[in-house]
ROKEKE-115923 format. One record per residue (C-alpha): z, x, y; residue in three letters. Coordinates in nm, 2 decimals. Example, Ala and Ser with C-alpha at 12.3 -4.5 7.8 and 13.67 -1.06 7.14 Angstrom:
2
pz 0.78&px 1.23&py -0.45&doti ALA;
pz 0.71&px 1.37&py -0.11&doti SER;
END
This chain:
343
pz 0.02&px 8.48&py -3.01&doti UNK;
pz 0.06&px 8.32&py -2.67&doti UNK;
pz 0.33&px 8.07&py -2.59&doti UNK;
pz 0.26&px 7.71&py -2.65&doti UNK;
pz 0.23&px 7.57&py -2.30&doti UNK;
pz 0.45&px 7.26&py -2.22&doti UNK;
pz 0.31&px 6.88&py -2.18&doti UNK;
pz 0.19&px 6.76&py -1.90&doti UNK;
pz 0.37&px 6.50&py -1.74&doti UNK;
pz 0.18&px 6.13&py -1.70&doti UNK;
pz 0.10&px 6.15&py -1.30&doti UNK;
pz 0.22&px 5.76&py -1.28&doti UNK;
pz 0.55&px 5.92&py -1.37&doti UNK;
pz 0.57&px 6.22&py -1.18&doti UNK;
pz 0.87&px 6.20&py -0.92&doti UNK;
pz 0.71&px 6.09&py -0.54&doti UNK;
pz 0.79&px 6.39&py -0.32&doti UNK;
pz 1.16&px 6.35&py -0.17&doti UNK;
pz 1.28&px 6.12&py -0.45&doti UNK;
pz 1.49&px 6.19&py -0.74&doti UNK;
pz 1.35&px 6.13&py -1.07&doti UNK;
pz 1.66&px 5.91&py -1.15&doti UNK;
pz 1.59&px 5.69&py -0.87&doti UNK;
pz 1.43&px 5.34&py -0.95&doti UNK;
pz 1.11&px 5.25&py -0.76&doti UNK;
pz 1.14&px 4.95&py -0.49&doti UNK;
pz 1.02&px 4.65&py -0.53&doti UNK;
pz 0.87&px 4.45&py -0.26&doti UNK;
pz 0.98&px 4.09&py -0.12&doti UNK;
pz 0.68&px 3.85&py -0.20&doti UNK;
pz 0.44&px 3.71&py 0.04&doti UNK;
pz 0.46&px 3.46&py 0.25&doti UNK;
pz 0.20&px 3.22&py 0.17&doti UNK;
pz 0.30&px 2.90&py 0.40&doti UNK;
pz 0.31&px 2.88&py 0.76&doti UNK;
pz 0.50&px 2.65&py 0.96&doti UNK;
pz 0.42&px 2.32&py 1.07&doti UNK;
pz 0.41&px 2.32&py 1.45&doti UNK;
pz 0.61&px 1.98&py 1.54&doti UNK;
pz 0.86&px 1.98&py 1.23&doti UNK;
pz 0.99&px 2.35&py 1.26&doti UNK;
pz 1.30&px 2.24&py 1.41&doti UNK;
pz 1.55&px 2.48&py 1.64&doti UNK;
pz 1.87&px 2.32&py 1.46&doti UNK;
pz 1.68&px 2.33&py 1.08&doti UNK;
pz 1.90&px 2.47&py 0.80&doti UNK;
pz 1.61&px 2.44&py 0.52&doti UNK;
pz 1.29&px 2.51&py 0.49&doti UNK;
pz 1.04&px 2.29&py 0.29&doti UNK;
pz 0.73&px 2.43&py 0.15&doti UNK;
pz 0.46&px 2.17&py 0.06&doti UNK;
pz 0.13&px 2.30&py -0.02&doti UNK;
pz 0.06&px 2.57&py 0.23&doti UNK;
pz 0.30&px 2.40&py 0.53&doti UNK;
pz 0.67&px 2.44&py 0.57&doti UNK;
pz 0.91&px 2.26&py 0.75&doti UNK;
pz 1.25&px 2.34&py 0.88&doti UNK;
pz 1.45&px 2.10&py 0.86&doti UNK;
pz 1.78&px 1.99&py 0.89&doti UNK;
pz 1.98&px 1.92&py 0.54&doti UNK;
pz 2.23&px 1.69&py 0.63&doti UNK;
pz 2.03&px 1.46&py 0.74&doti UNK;
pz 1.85&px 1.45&py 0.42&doti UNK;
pz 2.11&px 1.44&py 0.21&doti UNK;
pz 2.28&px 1.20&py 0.40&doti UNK;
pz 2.05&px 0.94&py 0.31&doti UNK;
pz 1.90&px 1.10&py -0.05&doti UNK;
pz 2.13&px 1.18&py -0.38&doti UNK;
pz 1.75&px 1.32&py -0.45&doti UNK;
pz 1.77&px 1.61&py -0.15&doti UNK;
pz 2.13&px 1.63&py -0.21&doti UNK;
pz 2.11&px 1.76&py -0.55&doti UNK;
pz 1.81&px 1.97&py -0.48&doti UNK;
pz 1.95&px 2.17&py -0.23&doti UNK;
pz 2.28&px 2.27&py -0.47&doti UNK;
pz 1.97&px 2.41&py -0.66&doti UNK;
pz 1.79&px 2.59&py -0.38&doti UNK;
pz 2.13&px 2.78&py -0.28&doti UNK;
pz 2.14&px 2.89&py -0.62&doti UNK;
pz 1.76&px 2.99&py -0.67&doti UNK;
pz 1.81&px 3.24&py -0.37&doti UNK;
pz 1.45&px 3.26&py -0.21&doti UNK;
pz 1.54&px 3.29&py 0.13&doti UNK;
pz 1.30&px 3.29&py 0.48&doti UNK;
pz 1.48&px 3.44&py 0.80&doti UNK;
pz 1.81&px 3.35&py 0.63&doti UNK;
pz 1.72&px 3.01&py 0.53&doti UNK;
pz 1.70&px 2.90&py 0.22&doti UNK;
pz 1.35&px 2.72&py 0.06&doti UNK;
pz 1.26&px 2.50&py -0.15&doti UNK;
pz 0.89&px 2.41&py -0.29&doti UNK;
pz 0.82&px 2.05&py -0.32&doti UNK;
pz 0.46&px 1.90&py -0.50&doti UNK;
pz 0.41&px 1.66&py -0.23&doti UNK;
pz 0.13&px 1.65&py 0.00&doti UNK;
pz 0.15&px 1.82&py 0.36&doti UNK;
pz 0.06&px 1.49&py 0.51&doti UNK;
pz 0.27&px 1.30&py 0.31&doti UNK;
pz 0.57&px 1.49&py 0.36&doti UNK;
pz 0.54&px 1.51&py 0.76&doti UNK;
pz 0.55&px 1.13&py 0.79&doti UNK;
pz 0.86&px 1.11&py 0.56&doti UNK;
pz 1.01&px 1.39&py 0.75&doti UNK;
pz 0.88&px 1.23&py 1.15&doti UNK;
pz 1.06&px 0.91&py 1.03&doti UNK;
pz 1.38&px 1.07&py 0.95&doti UNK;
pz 1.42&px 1.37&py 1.24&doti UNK;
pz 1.17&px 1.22&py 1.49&doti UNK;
pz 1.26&px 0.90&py 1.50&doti UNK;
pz 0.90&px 0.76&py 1.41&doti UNK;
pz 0.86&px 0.38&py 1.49&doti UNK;
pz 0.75&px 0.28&py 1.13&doti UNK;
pz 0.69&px -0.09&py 1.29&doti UNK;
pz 0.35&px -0.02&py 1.47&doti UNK;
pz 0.27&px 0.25&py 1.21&doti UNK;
pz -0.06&px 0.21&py 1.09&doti UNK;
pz -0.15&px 0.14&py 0.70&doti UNK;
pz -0.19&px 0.53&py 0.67&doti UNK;
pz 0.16&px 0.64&py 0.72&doti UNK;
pz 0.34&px 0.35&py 0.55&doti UNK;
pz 0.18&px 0.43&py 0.27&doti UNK;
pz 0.35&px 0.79&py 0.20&doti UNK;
pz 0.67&px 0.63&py 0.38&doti UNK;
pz 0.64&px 0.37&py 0.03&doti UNK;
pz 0.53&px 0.65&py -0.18&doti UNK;
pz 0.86&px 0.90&py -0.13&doti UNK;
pz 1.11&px 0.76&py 0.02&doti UNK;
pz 1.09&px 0.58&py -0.34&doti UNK;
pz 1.08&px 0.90&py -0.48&doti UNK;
pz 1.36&px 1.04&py -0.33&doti UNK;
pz 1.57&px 0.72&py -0.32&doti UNK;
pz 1.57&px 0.73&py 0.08&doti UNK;
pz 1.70&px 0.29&py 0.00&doti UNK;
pz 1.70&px 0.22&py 0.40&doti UNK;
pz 1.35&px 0.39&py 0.51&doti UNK;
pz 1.21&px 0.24&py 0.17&doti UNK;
pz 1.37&px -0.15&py 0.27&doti UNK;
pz 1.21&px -0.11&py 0.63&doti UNK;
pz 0.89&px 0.01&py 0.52&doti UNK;
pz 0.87&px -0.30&py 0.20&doti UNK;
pz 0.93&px -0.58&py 0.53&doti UNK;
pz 0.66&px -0.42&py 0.73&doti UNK;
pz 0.42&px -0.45&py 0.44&doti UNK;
pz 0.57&px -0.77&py 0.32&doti UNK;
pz 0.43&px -0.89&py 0.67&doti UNK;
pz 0.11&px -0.77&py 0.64&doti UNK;
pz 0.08&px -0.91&py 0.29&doti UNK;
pz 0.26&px -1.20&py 0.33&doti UNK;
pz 0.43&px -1.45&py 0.04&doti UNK;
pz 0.37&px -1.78&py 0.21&doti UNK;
pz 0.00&px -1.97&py 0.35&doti UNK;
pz 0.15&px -2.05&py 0.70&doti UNK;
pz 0.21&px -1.63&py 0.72&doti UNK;
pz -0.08&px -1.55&py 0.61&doti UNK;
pz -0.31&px -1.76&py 0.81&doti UNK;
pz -0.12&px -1.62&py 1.13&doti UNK;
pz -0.16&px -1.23&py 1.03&doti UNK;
pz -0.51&px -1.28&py 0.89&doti UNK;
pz -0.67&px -1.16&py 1.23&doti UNK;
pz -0.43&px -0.92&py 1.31&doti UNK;
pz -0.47&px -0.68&py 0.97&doti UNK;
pz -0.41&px -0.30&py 1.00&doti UNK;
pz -0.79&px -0.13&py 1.07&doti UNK;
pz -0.69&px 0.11&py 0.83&doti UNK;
pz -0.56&px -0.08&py 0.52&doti UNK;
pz -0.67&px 0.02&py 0.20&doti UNK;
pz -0.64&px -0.27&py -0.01&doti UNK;
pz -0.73&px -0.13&py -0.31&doti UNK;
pz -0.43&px 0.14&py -0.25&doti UNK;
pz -0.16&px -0.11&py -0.12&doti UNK;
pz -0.23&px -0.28&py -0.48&doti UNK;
pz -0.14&px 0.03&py -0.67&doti UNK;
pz 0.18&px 0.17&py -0.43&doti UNK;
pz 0.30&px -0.23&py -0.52&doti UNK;
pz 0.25&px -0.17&py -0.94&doti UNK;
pz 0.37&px 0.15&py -0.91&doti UNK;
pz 0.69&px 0.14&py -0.69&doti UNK;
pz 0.78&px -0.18&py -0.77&doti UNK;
pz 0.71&px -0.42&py -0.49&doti UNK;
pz 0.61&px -0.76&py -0.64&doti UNK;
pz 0.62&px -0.96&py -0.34&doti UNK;
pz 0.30&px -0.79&py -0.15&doti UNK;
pz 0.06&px -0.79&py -0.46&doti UNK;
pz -0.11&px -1.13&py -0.48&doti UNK;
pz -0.21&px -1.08&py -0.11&doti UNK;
pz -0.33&px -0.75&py -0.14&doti UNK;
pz -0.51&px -0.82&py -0.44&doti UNK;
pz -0.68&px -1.14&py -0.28&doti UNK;
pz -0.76&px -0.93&py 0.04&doti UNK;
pz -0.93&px -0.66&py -0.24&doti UNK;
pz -1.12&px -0.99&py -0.41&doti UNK;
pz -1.28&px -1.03&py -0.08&doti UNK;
pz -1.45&px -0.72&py -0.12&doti UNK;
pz -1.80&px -0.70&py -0.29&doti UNK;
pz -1.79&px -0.56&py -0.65&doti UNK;
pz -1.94&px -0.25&py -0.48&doti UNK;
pz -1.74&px -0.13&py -0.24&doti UNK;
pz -1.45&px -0.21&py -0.53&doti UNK;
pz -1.63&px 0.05&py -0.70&doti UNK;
pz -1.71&px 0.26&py -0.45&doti UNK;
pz -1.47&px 0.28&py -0.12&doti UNK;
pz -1.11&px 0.39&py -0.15&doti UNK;
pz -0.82&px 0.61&py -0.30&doti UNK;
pz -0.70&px 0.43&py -0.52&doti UNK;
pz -0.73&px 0.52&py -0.93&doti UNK;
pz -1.01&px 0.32&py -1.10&doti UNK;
pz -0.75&px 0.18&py -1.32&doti UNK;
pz -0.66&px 0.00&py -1.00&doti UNK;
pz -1.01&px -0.07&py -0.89&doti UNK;
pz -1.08&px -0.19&py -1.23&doti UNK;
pz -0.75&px -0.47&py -1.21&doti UNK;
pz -0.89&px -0.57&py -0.90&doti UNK;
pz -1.23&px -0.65&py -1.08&doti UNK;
pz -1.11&px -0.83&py -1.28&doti UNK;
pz -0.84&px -1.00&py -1.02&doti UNK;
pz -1.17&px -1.10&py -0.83&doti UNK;
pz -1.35&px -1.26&py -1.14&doti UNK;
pz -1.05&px -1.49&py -1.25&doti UNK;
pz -1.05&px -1.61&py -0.87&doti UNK;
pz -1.37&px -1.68&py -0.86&doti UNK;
pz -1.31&px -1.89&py -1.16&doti UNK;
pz -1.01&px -2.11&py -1.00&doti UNK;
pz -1.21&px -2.13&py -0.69&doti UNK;
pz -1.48&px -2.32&py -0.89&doti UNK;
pz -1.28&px -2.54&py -1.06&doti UNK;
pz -1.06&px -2.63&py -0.75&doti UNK;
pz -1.36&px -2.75&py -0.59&doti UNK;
pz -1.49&px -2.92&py -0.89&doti UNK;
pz -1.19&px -3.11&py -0.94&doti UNK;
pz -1.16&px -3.20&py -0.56&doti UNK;
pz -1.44&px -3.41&py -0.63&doti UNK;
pz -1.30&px -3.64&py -0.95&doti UNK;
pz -1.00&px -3.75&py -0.68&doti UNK;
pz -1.06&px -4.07&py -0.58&doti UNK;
pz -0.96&px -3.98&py -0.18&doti UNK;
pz -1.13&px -4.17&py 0.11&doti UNK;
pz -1.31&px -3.87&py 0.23&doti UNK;
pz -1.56&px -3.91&py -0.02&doti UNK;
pz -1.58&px -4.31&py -0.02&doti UNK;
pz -1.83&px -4.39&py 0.26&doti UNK;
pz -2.18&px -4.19&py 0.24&doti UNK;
pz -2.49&px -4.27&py 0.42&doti UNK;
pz -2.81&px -4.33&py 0.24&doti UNK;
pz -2.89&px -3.96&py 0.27&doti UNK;
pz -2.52&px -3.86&py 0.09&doti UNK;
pz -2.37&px -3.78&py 0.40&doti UNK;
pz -2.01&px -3.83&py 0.46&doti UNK;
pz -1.92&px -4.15&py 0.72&doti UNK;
pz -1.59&px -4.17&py 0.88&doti UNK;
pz -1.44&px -4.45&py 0.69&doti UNK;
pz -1.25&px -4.54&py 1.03&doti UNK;
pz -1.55&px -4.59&py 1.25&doti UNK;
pz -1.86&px -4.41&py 1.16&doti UNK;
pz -1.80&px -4.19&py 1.48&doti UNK;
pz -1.93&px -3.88&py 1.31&doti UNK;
pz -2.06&px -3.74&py 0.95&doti UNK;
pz -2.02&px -3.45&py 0.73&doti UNK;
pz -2.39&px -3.32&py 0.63&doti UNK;
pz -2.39&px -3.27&py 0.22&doti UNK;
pz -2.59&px -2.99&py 0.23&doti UNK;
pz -2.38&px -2.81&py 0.48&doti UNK;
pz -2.05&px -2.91&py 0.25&doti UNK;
pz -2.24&px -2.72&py -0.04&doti UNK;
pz -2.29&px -2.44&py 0.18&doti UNK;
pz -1.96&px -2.41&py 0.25&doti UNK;
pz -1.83&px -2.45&py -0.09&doti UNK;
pz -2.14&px -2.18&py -0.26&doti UNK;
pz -1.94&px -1.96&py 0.03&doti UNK;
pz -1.55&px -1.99&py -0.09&doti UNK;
pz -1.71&px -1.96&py -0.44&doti UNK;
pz -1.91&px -1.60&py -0.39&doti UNK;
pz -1.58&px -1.49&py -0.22&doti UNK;
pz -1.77&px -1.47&py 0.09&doti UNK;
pz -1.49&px -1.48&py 0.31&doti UNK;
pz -1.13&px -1.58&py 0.40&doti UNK;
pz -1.11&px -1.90&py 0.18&doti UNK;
pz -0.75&px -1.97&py 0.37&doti UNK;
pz -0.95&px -2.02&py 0.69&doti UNK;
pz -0.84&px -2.36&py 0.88&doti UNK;
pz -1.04&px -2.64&py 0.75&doti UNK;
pz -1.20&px -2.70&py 1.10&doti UNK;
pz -1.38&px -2.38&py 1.12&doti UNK;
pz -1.56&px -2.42&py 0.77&doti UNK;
pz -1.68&px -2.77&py 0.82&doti UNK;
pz -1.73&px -2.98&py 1.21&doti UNK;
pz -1.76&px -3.31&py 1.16&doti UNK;
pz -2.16&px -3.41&py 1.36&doti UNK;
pz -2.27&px -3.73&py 1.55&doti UNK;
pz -2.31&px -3.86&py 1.88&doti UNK;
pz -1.95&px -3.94&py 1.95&doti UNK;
pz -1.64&px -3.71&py 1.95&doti UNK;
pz -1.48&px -3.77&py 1.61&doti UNK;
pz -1.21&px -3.95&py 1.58&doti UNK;
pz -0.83&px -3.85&py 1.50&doti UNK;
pz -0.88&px -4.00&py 1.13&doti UNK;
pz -1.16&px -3.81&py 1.02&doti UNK;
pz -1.02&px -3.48&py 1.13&doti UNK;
pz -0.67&px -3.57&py 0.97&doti UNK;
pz -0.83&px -3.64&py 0.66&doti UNK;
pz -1.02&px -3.33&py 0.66&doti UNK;
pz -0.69&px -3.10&py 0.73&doti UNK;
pz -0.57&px -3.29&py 0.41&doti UNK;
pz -0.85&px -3.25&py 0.23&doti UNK;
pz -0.87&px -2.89&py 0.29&doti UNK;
pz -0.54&px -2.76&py 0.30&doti UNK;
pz -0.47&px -2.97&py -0.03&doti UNK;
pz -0.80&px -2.67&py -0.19&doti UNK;
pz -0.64&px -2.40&py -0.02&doti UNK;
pz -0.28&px -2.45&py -0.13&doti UNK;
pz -0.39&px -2.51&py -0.45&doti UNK;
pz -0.57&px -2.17&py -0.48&doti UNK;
pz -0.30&px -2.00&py -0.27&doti UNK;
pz -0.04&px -2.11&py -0.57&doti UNK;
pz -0.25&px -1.98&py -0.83&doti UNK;
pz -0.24&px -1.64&py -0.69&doti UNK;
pz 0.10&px -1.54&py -0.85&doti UNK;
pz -0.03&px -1.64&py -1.21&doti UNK;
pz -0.37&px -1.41&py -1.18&doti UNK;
pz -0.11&px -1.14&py -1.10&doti UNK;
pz 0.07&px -1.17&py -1.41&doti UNK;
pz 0.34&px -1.41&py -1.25&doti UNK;
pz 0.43&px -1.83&py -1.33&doti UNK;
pz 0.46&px -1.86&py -0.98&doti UNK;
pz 0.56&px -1.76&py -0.62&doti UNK;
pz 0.94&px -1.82&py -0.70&doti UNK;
pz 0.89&px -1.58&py -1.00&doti UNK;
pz 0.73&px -1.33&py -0.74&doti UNK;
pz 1.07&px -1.35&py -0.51&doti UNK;
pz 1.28&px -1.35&py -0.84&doti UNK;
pz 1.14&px -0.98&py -0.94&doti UNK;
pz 1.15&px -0.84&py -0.57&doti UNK;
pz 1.52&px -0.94&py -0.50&doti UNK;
pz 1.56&px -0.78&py -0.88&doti UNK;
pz 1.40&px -0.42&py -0.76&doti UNK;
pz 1.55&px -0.43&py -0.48&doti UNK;
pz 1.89&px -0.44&py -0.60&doti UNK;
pz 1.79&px -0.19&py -0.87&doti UNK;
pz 1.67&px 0.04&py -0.57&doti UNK;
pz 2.01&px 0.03&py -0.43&doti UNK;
pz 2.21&px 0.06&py -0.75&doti UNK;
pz 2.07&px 0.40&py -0.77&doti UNK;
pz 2.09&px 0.54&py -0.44&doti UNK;
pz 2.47&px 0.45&py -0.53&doti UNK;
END
């Protein structure tokens, strides 16, 4: 009988020509699947942060000089061991975009003051996260001044908004990091929107749209009544009328209001038209031969600015709020919070 011939060895096991069968096979280093961001891939860097498909080279002491949050997560990075060109890295879920503003402002020395409404937005978003307390204080007064806490403030900055500001977003960034003090302006700024572009226009969640909805219809409502009740007060702006209902000047019947172009007026603030914090003089110009007389315009700044700062101290209470001094109450309390923990 013929020998029984021996098993064939498995060719995935077979020894590679050179190499002893003892030997375990190598195993390759992992690819690289981020590149480097061309300004933020700094000479003196001694990290590398990977978010999405960008790193950055950075420096660490810098971070965790003014973050407990980087601090502690590059003790974990040493110990994880992935390593670039000797560096150690470390993979963060932020955006790309996000994460190069934070980074500008803190290596680059990015003047956060004239930044538009699209980089203090990420600037609000992580230096929150990461308990940066400084770059987060800075970045609160700059949009504390865009949505200001007082009438007189916000009559000045009305005409000199951000072209990029995202109402709709500033609203959520103030629910969800905690800054009180800039939502009832950026939700009335959001009101003056149409129910459309509410809907529509934006990048903010539709939780948030839907808050502003329903911001805009209880406004609406305290709009109405303002004026209505404007009209039971016995003040002298309303005493003299012509036979056509027109407003005299009780002084010297230099000038009139036209009725129908009150109502006009008022149908406007109540559809939310427009600014309803506009000075009194630009939604109604007393008419008549004669220049109008100091009284009449005096009693129409009154008249007026008595509407408007009614409806500007309701704002904190459609918010969730009593009042404005309730508003200041919770921002001085986060803001100590925010500190306490950067402690």
């Amino acid at each position: 009988m013929a020998p029984k011939r021996p098993n064939k060895r498995c060719r995935e096991l077979e020894d590679e020509p050179g190499q002893a069968a003892s030997e375990t096979p190598t195993v390759s280093a992992p690819t690289q699947t981020w590149t480097s961001h061309p300004e933020l891939w700094l000479e003196h860097g001694d990290i590398v942060l990977v978010c999405e498909k960008t790193g950055f080279r950075v420096g660490k002491c810098v971070l965790a000089a003014n973050s407990s949050v980087f601090g502690e997560m590059f003790t974990a990075a040493a110990a994880h061991g992935e390593m670039f060109e000797g560096l150690p890295v470390l993979h963060l879920e932020d955006s790309e975009g996000d994460m190069y503003y934070l980074l500008k402002a803190m290596h680059l020395r990015l003047d956060i003051h004239r930044a538009n409404f699209v980089v203090l937005a990420p600037l609000l978003k992580l230096s929150s996260k990461y308990r940066f307390a400084n770059l987060r204080a800075d970045t609160i007064n700059i949009l504390a001044a865009i949505f200001p806490s007082t009438l007189i403030s916000f009559s000045n900055t009305w005409k000199h908004l951000p072209a990029d500001l995202d109402c709709f977003l500033a609203v959520e960034l103030a629910q969800q990091y905690d800054v009180p003090i800039i939502l009832p302006a950026a939700y009335y700024l959001s009101a003056l929107r149409s129910a459309r572009v509410i809907i529509n226009i934006g990048s903010a969640s539709l939780s948030t749209r839907s808050c502003c909805m329903v911001f805009r219809d209880e406004l609406m409502d305290v709009v109405d009544k303002t004026l209505k009740d404007s009209y039971a007060i016995d003040t002298c702006i309303w005493k003299d009328k012509t036979h056509e209902d027109n407003i005299l000047c009780p002084i010297d019947k230099c000038c009139h209001l036209r009725l129908n172009r009150t109502l006009c007026v008022e149908m406007w603030l109540r559809r939310l038209a427009g600014n309803i914090f506009t000075p009194s003089r630009v939604l109604i110009q007393p008419e008549g031969t004669g220049r109008a007389c100091k009284s009449i315009e005096t009693m129409l700044d009154r008249h007026w600015s008595s509407i408007q700062q009614k409806i500007w101290h309701s704002l904190p209470s459609l918010c969730g709020f009593q009042d404005w001094e309730a508003i200041k109450a919770a921002h001085e309390a986060s803001l100590r919070t925010t500190n306490e923990k950067q402690l």
